[in-house]
C-alpha positions in Angstrom: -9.7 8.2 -24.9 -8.1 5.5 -22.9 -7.0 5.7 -20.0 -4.7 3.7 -17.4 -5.6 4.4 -13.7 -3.2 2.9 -11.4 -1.8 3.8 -7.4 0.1 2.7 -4.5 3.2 0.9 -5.7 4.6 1.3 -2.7 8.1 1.5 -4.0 11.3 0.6 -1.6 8.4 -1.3 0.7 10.2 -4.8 2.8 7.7 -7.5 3.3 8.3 -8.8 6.1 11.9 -8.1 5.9 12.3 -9.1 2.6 13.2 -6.3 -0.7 10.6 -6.3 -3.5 12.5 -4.1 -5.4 12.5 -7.0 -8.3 8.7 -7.4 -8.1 8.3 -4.4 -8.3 10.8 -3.8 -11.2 8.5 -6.4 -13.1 5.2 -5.1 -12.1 6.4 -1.8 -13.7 6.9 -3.5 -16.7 4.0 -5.0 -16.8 2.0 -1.8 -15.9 4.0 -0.4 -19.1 2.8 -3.4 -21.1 -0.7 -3.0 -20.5 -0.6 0.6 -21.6 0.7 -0.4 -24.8 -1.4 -3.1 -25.4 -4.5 -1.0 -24.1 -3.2 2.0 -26.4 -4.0 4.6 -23.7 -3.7 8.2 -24.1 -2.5 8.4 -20.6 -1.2 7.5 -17.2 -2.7 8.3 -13.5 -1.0 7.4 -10.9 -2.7 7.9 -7.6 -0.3 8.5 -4.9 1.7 6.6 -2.6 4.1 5.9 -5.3 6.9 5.4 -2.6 6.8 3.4 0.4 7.8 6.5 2.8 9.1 9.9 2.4 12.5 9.3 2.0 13.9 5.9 0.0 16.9 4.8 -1.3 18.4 4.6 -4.5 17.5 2.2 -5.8 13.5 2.7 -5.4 14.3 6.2 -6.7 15.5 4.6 -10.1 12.3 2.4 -10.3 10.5 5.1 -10.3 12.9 7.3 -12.7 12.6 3.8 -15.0 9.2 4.1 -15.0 8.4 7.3 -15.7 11.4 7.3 -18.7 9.2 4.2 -20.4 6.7 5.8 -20.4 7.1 9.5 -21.0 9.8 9.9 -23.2 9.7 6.4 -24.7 6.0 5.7 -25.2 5.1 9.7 -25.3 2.4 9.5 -22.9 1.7 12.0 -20.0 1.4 10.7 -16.6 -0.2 12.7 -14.0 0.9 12.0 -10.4 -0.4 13.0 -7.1 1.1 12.5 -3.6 -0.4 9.8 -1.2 0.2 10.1 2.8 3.4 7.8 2.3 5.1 10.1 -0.3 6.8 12.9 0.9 5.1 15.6 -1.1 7.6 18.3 -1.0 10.6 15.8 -2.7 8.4 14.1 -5.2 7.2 17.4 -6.6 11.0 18.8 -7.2 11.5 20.0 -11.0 7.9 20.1 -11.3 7.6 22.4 -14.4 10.4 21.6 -16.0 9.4 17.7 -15.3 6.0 19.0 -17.0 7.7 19.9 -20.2 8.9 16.1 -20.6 5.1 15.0 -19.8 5.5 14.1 -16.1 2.9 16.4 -14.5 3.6 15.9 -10.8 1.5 17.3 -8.0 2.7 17.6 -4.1 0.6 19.4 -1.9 -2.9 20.6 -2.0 -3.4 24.2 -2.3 -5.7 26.9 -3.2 -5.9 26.7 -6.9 -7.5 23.6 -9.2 -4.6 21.9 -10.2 -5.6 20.3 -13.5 -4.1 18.7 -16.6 -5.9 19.2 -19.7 -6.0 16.1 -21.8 -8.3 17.6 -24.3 -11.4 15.5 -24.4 -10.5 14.7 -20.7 -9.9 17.4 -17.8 -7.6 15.8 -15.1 -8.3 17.7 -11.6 -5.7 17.1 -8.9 -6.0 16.6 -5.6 -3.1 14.7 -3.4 -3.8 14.0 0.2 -4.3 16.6 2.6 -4.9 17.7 5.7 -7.0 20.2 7.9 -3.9 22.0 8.1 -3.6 21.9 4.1 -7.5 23.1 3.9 -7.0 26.1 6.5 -3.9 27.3 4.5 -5.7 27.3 1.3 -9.1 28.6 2.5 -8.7 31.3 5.0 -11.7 31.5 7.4 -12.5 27.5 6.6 -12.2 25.3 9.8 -12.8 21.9 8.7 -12.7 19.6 11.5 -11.6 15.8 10.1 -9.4 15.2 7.2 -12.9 13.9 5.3 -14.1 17.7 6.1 -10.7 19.0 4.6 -11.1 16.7 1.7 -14.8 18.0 1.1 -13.8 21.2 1.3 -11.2 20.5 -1.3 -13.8 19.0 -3.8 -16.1 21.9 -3.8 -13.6 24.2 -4.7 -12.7 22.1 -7.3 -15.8 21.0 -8.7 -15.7 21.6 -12.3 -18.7 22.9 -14.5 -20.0 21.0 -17.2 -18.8 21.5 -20.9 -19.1 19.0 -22.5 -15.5 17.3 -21.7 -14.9 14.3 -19.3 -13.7 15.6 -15.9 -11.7 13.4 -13.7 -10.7 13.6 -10.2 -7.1 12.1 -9.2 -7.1 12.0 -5.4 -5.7 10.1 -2.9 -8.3 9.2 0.0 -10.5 7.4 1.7 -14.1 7.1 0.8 -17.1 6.3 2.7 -18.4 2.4 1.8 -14.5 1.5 0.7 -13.3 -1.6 2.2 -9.8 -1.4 3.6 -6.9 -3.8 4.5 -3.9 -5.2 6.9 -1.7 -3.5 4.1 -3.2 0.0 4.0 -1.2 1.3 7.0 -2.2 5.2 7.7 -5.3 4.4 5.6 -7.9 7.0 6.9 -10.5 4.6 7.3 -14.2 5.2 9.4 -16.4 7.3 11.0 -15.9 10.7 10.5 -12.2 9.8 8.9 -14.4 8.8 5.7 -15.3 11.6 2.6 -18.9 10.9 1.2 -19.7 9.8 -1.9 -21.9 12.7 -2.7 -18.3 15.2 -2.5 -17.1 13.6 -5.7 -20.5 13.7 -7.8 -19.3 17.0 -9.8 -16.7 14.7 -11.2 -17.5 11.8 -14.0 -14.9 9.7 -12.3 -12.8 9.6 -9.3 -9.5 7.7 -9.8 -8.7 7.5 -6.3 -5.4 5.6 -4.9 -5.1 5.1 -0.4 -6.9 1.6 -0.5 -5.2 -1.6 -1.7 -7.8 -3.8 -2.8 -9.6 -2.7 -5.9 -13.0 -1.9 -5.7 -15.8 0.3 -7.3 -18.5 2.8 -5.9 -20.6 4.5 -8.2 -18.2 7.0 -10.2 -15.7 6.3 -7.0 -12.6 3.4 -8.4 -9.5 2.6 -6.4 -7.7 0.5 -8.7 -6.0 -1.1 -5.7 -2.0 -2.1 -5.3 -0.5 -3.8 -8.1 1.3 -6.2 -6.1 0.0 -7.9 -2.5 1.6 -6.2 0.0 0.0 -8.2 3.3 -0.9 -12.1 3.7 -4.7 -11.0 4.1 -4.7 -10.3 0.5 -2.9 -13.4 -1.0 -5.3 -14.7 -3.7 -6.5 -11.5 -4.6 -6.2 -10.8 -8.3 -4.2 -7.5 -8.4 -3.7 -4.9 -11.7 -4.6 -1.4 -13.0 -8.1 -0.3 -14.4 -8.5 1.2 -17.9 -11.0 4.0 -18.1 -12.7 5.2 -21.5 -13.5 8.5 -21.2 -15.9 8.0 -24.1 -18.5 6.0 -22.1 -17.2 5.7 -18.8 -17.0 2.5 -18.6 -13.6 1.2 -16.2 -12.7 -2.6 -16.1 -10.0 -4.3 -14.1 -6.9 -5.7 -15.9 -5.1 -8.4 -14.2 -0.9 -7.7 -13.2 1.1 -10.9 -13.1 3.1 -11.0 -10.3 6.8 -11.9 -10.0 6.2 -14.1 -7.7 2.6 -15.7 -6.1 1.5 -15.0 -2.2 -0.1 -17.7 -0.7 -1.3 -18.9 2.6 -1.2 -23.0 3.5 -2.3 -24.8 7.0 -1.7 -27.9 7.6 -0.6 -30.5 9.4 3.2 -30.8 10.2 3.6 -34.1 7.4 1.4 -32.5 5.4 3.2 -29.4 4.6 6.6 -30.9 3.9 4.7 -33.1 1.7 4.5 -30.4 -0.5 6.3 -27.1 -1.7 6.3 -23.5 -3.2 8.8 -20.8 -4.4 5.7 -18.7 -3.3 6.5 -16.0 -0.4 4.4 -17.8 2.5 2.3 -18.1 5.0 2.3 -21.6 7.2 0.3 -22.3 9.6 1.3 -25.8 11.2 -1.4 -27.6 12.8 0.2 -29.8 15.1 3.3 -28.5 15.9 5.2 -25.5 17.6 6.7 -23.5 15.2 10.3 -24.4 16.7 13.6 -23.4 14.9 13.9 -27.3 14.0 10.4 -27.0 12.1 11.1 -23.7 10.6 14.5 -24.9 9.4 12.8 -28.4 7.7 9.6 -25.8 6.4 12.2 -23.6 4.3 13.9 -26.3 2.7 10.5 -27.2 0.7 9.6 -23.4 1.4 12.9 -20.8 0.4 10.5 -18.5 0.5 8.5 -18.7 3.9 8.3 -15.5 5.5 5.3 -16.6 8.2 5.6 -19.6 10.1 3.7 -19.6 12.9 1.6 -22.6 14.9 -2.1 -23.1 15.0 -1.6 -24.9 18.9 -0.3 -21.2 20.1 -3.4 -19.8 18.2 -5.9 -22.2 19.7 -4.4 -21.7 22.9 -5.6 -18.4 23.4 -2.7 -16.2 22.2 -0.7 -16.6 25.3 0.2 -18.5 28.5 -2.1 -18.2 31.1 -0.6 -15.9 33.4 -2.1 -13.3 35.9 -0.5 -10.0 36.4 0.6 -10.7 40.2 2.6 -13.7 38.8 3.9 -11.5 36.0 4.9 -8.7 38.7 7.1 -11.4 40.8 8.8 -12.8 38.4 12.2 -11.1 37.2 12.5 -9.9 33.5 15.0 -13.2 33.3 12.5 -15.5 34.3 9.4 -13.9 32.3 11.4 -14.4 29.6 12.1 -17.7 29.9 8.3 -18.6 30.0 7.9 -16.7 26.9 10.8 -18.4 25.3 9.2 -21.7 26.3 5.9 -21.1 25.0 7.0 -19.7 21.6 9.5 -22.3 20.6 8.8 -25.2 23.1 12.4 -25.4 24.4 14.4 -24.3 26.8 16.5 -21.5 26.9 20.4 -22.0 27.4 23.0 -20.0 28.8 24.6 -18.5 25.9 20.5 -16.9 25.5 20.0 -15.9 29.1 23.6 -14.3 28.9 22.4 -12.7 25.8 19.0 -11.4 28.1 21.0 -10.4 30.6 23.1 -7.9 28.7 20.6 -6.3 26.6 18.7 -5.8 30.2 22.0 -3.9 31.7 22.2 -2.3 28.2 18.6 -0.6 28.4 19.0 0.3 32.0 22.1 1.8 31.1 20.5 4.2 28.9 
């Protein structure tokens, strides 16, 4: 059996301000694509399907989309497990009747092995948890570190061999797994991290927490389908494909939307050129003032990032000692800070501006 291992979406997630709601609309599609192309037998998504706990509408009918493709249209089951992002409680509604249509959807960890039997292939279920989640479920158990809890979790669930594939769907962070700017919350380090030897019972762990894909032994994170941080752009995102019959996994590549790219360069250089790309500039030789930004986005609509390499060379701020700092007023620090990040001046519409919010905050 194939099978399509896929996690974080992310759904309802702003980069930087901006709505991805139609990249991630076509990356859904594409995901659905894949699986038909593939001719999987099933779907595993793992965790952090939503950007936070509670979304809006319209990330609530991306996922309902989704889920309608692929259940009730393509007939395949999709198994589900909450990351830390998803509130575990709301995505788990309907459960059983959901599980009738295909959509097995699992919340919060508790005492008994939730599982999905696929047959040849046994999927066990384990959504992020806690030491709070561990004690509930284990009386007398006092693991001390989420990695502890998670453990703890993994034994119980460890399946015994016979003869079928077994598969854990978790959402974590394991030991060795390199992590992101993008994997906010990720549990990463130290005694944060589960080790590798906790998911041995299992002949694969399709795990979902970090973004960039990656393998470690019988450990994959298929990583985001979409770049969600500027330290990712050129990163080849997608969804892995798992046969169950020899265990093999390889990466499949997601088109985005639209590309994610980083440019430096000189000031002429840039607006030599230009990109429908969401951006990163870095301009060399110039402070990133409003006039800059303004001529940037005409050859860049999509510039989300302009920023100077002068302020970055410079240290990362004015040189300014904390006696200096404690004489001047909050008008006058400002000012300086104005100065440096723009190279102008400000006026007195600004400082009126200042003033208020100043009064405002004292105020309250």
């Amino acid at each position: 059996m194939k099978i399509l291992h896929t996690s974080d979406w992310h759904l309802g997630l702003d980069f930087y301000g901006v709505s991805l709601l139609e990249d991630q609309a076509a990356m859904l599609e594409r995901v659905a694509e894949i699986a038909a192309r593939e001719g999987v037998g099933a779907v595993l998504v793992a965790g952090d399907v939503f950007d936070r706990a509670v979304v809006g509408a319209e990330a609530m009918r991306l996922y309902e989309q989704a889920m309608r493709r692929l259940c009730l249209e393509m007939r395949l089951p999709v198994v589900v497990c909450a990351g830390n992002h998803d509130g575990a409680t709301r995505l788990s509604l309907l459960r059983e009747l959901l599980a009738s249509a295909g959509l097995h959807v699992f919340g919060r960890a508790g005492a008994q092995d939730d599982a999905v039997d696929l047959g040849d292939a046994v999927i066990h279920v384990l959504p992020y948890c806690t030491t709070d989640d561990a004690r509930a479920a284990f009386p007398g158990e006092n693991p001390g570190s989420a990695a502890e809890a998670t453990a703890l979790f993994l034994q119980k669930r460890a399946p015994r061999p016979d003869g079928r594939f077994h598969i854990l769907l978790g959402h974590c962070f394991a030991a060795g797994g390199q992590a992101g700017r993008s994997d906010r919350a990720a549990a990463v380090g130290g005694a944060l991290a589960v080790p590798l030897e906790a998911f041995a019972p299992f002949d694969y762990a399709a795990l979902g927490h970090l973004h960039r894909a990656q393998q470690l032994g019988s450990v994959r994170y298929s990583g985001a389908p979409l770049v969600y941080a500027f330290d990712e752009a050129g990163q080849q995102k997608g969804v892995t494909i798992l046969d169950t019959e020899d265990g093999s996994a390889r990466f499949v590549p997601v088109v985005p939307r639209r590309e994610t790219l980083c440019r430096e360069g000189t000031l002429d250089e840039l607006l030599s050129g230009g990109s429908e790309a969401y951006m990163k500039l870095t301009v060399r030789d110039a402070l990133a003032t409003s006039s800059v930004q303004e001529a940037l986005r005409k050859k860049y609509p999509n510039a989300l990032v302009i920023e100077s390499g002068m302020e970055m060379q410079s240290g990362g701020g004015p040189a300014l000692s904390a006696r200096e700092a404690a004489a001047d007023s909050p008008l006058r620090l400002a000012e300086k800070f104005y100065l440096y990040k723009t190279g102008l001046e400000m006026d007195e519409e600004q400082r009126a501006w200042f003033r208020a919010a100043v009064e405002e905050a004292e105020r309250e």
